[in-house]
N, C-alpha and C positions, 0 to 999 in steps of 0.2 A: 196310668199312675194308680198305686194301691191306693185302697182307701184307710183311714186307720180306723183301728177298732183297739178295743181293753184299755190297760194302763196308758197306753200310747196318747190312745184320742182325750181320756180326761185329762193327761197333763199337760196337753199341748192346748187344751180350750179353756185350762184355768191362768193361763200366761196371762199375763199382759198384751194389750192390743200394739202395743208398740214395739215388744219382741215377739210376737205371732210372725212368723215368718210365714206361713200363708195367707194370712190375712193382709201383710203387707206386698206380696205382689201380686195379689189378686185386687188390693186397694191402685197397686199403679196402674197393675191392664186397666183398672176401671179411669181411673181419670184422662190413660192415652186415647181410651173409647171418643171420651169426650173432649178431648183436642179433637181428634178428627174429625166430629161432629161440628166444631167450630169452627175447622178451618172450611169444611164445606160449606159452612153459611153463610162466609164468604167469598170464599172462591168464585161457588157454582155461577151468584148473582151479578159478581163482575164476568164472567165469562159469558153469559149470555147480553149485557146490557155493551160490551164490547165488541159483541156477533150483530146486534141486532140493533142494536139504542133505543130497545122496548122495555119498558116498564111493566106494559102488558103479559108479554112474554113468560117474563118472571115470574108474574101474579099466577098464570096460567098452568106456568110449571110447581110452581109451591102449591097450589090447588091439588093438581093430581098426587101429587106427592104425599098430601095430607088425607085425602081419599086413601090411597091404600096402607096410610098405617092405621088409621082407625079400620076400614076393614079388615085387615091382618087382627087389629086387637079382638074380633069377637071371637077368632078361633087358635089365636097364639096358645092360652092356656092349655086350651087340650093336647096340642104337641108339647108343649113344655112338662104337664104332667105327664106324658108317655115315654119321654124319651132318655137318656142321658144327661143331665143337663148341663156337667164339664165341657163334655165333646157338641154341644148344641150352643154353650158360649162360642167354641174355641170355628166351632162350623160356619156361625154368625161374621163373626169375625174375618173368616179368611173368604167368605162369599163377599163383604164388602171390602176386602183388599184386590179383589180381581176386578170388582164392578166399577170401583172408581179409577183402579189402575189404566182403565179402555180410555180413559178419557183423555190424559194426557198423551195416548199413544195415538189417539185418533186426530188429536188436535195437531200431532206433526204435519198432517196432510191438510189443516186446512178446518175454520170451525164446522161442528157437524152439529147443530143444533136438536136434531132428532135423535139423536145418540142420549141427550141427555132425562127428553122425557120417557126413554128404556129407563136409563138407570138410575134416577134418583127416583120412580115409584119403588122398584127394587128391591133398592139400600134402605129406604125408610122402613117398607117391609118387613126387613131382614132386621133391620134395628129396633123393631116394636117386638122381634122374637129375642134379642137380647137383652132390652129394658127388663121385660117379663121374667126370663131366664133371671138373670142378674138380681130381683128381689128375690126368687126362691130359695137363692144358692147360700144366701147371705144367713142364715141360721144353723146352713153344713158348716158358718167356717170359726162361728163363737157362741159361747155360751145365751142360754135365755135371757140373764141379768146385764149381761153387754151389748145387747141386737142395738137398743137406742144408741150408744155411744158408737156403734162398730157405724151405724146410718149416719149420724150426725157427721163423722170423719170424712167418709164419703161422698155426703151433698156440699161436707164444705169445700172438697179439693176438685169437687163439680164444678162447683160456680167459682171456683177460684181457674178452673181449665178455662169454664165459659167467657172469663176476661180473657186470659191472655192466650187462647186460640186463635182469637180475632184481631187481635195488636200482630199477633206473629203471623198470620194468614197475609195481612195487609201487606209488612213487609215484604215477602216472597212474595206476593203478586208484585208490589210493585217494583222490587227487584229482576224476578225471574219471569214473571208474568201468572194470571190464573190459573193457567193450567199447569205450571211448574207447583203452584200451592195445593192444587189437586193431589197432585203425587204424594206430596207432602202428606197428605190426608188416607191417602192408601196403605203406604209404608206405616203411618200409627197404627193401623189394622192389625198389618203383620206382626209389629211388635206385643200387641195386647195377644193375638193370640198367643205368640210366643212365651209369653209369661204365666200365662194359661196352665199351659201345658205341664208346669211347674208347683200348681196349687194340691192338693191333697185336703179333697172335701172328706166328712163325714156322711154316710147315709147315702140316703138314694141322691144327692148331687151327684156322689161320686162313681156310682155304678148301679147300672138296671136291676132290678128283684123278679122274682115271679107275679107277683101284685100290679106291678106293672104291665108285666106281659101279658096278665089274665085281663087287664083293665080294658087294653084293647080292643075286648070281643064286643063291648057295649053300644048301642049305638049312638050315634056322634050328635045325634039331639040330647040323648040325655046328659051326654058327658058334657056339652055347651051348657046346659039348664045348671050342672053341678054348681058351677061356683057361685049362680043368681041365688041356689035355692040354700048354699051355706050363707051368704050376707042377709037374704031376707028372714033365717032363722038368729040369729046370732042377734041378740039382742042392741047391744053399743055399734058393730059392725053397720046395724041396719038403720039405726039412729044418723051414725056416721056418713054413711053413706048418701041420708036425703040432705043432710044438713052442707054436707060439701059440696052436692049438687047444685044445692042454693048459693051459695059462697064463688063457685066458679063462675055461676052463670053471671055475678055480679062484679067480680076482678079480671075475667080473663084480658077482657078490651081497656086496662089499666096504662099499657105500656104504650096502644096510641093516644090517649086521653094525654099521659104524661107529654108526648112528641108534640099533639095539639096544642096543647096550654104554652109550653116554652114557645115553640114556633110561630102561633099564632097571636098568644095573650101578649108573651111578655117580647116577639119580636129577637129573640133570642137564634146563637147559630148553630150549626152542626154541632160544634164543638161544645157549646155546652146541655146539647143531648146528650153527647159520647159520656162528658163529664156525670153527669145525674144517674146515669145506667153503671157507669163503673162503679159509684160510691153505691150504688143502690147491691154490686154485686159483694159489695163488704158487708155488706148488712147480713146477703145470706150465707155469708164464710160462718160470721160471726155466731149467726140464728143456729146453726148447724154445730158448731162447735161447743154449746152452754148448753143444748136444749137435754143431753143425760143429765147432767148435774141438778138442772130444775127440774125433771122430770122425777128423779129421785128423791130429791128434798120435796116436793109440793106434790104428788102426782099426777097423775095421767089428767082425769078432769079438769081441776084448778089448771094447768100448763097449757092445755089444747085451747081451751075455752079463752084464755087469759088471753093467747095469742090473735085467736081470732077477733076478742075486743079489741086489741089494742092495733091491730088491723082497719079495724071499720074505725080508731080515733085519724089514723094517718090516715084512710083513702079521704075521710069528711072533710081533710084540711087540707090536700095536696092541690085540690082545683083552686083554692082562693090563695098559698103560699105567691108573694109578689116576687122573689128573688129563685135564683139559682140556688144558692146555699140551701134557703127554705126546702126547695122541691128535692134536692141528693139528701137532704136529712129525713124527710119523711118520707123515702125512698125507702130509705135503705132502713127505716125501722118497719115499712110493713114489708117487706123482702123479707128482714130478718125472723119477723113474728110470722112469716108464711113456711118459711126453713123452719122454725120453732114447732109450730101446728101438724107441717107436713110430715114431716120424721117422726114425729110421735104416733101419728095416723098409720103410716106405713109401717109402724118399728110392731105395733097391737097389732096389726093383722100378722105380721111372720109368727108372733109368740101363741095368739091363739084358734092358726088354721093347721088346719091338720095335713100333710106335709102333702099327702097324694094327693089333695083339693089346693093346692097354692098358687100353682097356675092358674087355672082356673078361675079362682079369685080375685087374686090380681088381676086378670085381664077382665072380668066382669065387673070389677070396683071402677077400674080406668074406665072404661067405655060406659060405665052407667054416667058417673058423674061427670065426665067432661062433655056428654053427647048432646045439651043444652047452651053450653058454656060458649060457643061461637056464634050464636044468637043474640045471646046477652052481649058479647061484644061488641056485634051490628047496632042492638041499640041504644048500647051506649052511648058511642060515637055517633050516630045518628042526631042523639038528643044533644050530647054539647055541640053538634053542630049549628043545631036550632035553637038549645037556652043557654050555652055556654056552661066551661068546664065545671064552673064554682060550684053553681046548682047541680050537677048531673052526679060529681065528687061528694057532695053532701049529701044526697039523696042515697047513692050508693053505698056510703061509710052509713049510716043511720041504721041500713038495713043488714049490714053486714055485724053490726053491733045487738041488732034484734036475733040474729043467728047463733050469739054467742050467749044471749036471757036463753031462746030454744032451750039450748043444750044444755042449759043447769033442770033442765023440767024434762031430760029424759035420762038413759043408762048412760052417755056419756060422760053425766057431773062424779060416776065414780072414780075415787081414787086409785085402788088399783085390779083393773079390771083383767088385769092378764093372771091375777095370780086365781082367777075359777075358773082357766081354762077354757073349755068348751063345753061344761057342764049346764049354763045359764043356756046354751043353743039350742039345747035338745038335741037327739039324731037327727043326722041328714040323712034321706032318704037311700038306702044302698041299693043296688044290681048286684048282678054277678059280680065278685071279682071289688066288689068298693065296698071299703072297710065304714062302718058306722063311723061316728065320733065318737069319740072316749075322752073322759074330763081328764083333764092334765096334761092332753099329750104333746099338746102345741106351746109354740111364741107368737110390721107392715109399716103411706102419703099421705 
């Protein structure tokens, strides 16, 4: 597929997001991704816990599974900036349409349990080259001043997939069985690529340059070092960066904490878990769909930070909330205000990394800041096991409200930090073949 250029590309990037016609079926490949992301997160768990009636099992399989997407992330970006990154979507894609498709064909003969710790390291693999992919691409397909609103659409028809993946995974399991929802899951594949295939990026999403091909020649430490040594110069990015770090390490273990306290405190049943996580996933439609307009009106600082406070108000109060109602309402406002945060976080980095360094970036942001965060969750849960959620919820909102003072005492509290470019970064260090930074030239979770 050509890529456009001249009159073409500016008036197709000053439309509207909602007559973008590539923008809108590269918006639906992106949410069928995440159906079938969803329906595997259900499937996989009853198909094993119906093979085995291990809990273990599972634990064991999601373990390895989450090993190789974090190791796939320290070296995603470098492929991601080397390659094509249409046909590295559309590649991703059809490698996990085959990988989950064995499943169900292998399950005719009989469960194969080893079959699956093959393919769900894999597919997660293959999907931390998608995630990756998938932010870089998102600046070939609109304007600078739309990135925030084109991400907000986005995460919200994300976490609007991530409900009803799982309502609709259940059914076909319990209709057709897991492994028929597997399929299920495969076929989304094929479709997102297929729509793919249909998108017409701008820029190097859309097709290889010389710069890239020259980029190659580098060696692959330095090209890993690239993205650590653009965030650690980049002023707000490198702010960003520790302060999220901190932020992770103290919510990621939020959503057992939540299971704890209904389950344990208030005695409460499945059902009104399911309940509290649904409501909680309106929170982030909603957080996703307002967070351009605020982001416009207040900016960038005042919106990130505000969000992050009003985070650390909702985690402070969700341990001691005594009702159901209580806990999906303060759900779903720091869900919302973590959509609010996130998208902005993510929307700054596409506008001011410079396009060859994005990959890179991104998969160097990801894996700095969440590489603490499952610690933090250990001891969360650990602690409300031994002082209860109240204290552990209050201690954690407290601190996460100290995260949001931080950030008015460093480059984050500005308002709008994307419009200096990359100027405030200095050069990043070049090789062969890597272009410096140049102010203005760029538009990021």
């Amino acid at each position: 597929m050509p890529e456009l250029t001249g009159d073409e590309s500016v008036s197709a990037r000053s439309r509207s997001l909602w007559r973008d016609r590539d923008f809108g079926v590269f918006w639906a490949a992106q949410t069928l991704s995440v159906v079938g992301d969803s329906f595997a997160l259900v499937a996989l768990p009853l198909l094993v816990l119906h093979a085995t009636g291990s809990v273990a099992q599972m634990g064991l399989l999601t373990g390895a599974a989450g090993v190789a997407a974090v190791g796939t992330g320290v070296f995603a970006g470098v492929v991601v900036d080397r390659l094509d990154r249409r046909k590295l979507l559309i590649a991703s894609d059809l490698v996990r349409l085959v990988l989950y498709a064995l499943i169900p064909v292998a399950w005719a003969f009989g469960p194969q349990i080893w079959l699956l710790y093959v393919v769900l390291p894999l597919a997660e693999a293959v999907g931390m080259f998608f995630s990756v992919t998938y932010v870089t691409v998102v600046r070939s397909l609109v304007p600078g001043d739309r990135i925030t609103e084109a991400n907000g659409r986005l995460n919200a028809t994300a976490a609007a997939a991530g409900v009803v993946g799982p309502l609709l995974a259940g059914v076909v399991a319990a209709w057709l069985g897991p492994a028929a929802a597997v399929a299920v899951d495969a076929a989304s594949f094929g479709v997102s690529a297929a729509c793919l295939t249909f998108v017409r990026f701008t820029g190097r999403a859309g097709s290889g340059d010389a710069g890239v091909r020259e980029r190659r020649r580098e060696p692959l430490g330095k090209e890993l070092a690239a993205g650590v040594s653009f965030l650690r110069s980049h002023p707000v990015l490198r702010s960003l960066t520790i302060l999220l770090s901190v932020f992770s390490f103290l919510t990621l273990g939020l959503n057992d904490l939540i299971i704890y306290h209904l389950k344990h405190d208030l005695e409460q049943g499945d059902g009104a878990v399911g309940t509290v996580f649904a409501v909680g996933a309106l929170g982030t439609v909603a957080g996703a769909l307002f967070v351009a307009p605020v982001r416009h009106r207040l900016g960038f600082g005042v919106t990130w930070t505000g969000g992050v406070a009003v985070c650390g108000l909702a985690l402070a109060a969700v341990g001691s909330a005594g009702s159901v109602a209580g806990i999906a309402a303060l759900t779903a406002v720091f869900l919302g205000c973590v959509s609010v945060s996130g998208t902005c976080s993510m929307s700054l980095r596409q506008e001011v990394t410079p396009d060859h360094l994005l990959g890179r970036v991104t998969s160097a942001f990801w894996t700095i800041h969440y590489s603490a965060a499952p610690i933090g969750a250990a001891v969360l849960t650990w602690a409300a096991q031994r002082y209860g959620t109240g204290p552990v919820c209050f201690l954690a909102g407290v601190c996460c409200l100290l995260v949001a003072v931080l950030a008015l005492f460093t480059p984050v509290r500005a308002r709008r930090p994307e419009q200096a470019g990359t100027a405030a970064a200095g050069p990043v260090p070049s090789g062969p073949g890597q272009e410096p930074v140049r102010s203005g030239s760029c538009r990021d979770d």
